[in-house]
C-alpha positions as CSV (number, residue, x, y, z in Angstrom):
1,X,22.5,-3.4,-28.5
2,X,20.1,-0.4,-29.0
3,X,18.1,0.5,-31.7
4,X,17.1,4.3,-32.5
5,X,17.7,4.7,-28.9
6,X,15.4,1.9,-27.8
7,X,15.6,-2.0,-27.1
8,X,13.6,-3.9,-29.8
9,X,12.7,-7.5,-28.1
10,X,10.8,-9.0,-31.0
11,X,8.8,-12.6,-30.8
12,X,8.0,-14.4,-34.3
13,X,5.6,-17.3,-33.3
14,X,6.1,-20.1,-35.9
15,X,3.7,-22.9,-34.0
16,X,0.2,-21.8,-33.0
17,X,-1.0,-25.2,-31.8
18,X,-3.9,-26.6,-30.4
19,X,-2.8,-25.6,-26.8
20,X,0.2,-24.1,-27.2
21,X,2.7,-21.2,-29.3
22,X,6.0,-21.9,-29.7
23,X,8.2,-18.5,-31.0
24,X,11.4,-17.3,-31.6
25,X,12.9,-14.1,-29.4
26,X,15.4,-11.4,-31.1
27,X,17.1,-8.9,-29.1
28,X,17.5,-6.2,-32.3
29,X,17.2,-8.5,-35.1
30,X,19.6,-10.9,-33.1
31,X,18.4,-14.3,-31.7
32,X,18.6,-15.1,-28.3
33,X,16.0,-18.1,-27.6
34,X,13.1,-19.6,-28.2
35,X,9.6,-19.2,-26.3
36,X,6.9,-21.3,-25.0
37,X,3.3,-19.4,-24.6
38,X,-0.5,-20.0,-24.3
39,X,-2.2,-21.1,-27.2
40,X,-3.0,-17.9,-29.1
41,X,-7.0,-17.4,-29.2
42,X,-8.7,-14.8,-31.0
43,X,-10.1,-12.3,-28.1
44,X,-13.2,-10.0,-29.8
45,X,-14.3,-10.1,-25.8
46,X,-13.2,-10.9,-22.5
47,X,-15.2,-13.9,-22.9
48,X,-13.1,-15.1,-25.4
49,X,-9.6,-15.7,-23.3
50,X,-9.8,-18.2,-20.6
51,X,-7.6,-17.8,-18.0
52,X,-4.5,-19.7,-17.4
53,X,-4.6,-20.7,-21.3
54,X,-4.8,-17.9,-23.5
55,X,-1.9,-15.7,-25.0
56,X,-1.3,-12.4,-25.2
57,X,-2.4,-11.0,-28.3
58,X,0.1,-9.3,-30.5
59,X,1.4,-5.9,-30.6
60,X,4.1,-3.9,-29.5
61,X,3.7,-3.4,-25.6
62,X,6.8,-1.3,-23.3
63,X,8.9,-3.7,-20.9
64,X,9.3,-2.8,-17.4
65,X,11.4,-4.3,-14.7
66,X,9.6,-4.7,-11.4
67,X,9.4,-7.3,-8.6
68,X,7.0,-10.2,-9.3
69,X,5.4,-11.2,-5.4
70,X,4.7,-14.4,-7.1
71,X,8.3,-15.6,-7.9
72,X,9.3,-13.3,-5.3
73,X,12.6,-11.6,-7.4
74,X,12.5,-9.0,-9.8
75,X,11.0,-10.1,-14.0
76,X,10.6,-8.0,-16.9
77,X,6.9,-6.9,-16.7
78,X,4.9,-6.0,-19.9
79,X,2.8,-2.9,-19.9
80,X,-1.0,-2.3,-21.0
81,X,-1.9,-6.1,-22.3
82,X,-5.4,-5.7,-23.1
83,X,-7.4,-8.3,-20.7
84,X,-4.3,-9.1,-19.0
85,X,-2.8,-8.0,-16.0
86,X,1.0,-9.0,-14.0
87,X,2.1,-10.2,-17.6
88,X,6.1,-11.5,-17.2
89,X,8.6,-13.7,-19.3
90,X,10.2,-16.3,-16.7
91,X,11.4,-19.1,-16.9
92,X,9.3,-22.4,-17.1
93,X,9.3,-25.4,-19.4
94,X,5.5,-26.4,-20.5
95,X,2.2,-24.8,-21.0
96,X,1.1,-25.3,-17.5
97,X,4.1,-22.5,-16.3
98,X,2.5,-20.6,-18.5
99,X,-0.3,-19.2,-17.4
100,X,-0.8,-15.9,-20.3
101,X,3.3,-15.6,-19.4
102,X,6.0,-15.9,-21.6
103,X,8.6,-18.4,-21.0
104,X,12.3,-18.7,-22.5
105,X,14.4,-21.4,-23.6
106,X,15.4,-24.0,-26.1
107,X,12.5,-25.9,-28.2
108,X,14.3,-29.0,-28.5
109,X,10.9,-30.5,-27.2
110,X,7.8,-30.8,-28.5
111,X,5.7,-28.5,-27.2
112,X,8.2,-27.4,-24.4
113,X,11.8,-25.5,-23.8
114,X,14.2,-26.8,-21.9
115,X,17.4,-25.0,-20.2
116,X,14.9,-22.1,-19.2
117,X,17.0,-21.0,-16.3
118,X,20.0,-20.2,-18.7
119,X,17.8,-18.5,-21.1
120,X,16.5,-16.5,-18.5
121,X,19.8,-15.4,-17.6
122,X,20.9,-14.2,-20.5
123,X,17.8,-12.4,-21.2
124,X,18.0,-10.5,-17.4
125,X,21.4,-9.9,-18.5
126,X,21.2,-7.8,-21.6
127,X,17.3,-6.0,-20.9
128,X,19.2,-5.0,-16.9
129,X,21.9,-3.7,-18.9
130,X,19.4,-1.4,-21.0
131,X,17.0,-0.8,-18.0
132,X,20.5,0.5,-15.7
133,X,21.2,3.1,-18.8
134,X,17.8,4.6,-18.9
135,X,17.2,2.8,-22.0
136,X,13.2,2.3,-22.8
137,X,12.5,-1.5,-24.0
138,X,9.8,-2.5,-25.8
139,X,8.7,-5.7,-27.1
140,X,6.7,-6.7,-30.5
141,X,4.9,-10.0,-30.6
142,X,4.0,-11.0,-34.2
């Protein structure tokens, strides 16, 4: 599942609204579930994001996985977020899991995802897989 050597998680966010983005996630051009984030605010300054309620802003940022003390279990990590710090996809199922995170599921809905737990599985299934072969993952929100 590897692309020019590297795995390519990509997020398309279709619904940027008032306080809330709802997206799609591929896994190299596949899709693999939908995601729940922040509402997406444009962030000139640090004044600009507000925490708890603010996206990420897009671009292409590497994946780690490390242990997250505050679900206490290991979470794919992204890397160098401008603003942001301890930024993870978990599960969850509204905006107020959230929290600048990204969170997996189903958008069946509105404004949540539902069966996040499963989602999260299969996600932790194929980036471990990656991460135990040395792979590097990245991840391009758009």
């Amino acid at each position: 599942m590897y692309v020019n050597g590297y795995m390519d998680i990509r997020i398309d966010r279709l619904y940027k609204k008032e306080d809330y983005t709802i997206g799609n996630l591929y896994i190299n051009g596949e899709y693999l579930c939908d995601t729940l984030e922040d509402k997406v605010r444009t962030l000139d300054t640090i004044e600009d994001k507000i925490y708890g309620e603010t996206a990420i802003p897009e671009g292409r940022y590497e994946v780690i996985l490390s242990y997250s003390p505050h679900f206490k279990k290991i979470l794919p990590e992204l890397l160098d977020v401008p603003m942001f710090k301890d930024i993870r996809i978990h599960a969850g199922n509204n905006k107020e899991d959230t929290k600048g995170c990204i969170l997996v599921g189903e958008n069946k809905v509105k404004g949540k995802v539902i069966n996040s737990k499963k989602s999260m599985k299969k996600l932790m299934s194929v980036i471990k897989t990656a991460w135990d072969n040395g792979e590097k993952i990245y991840i391009n929100i758009r």
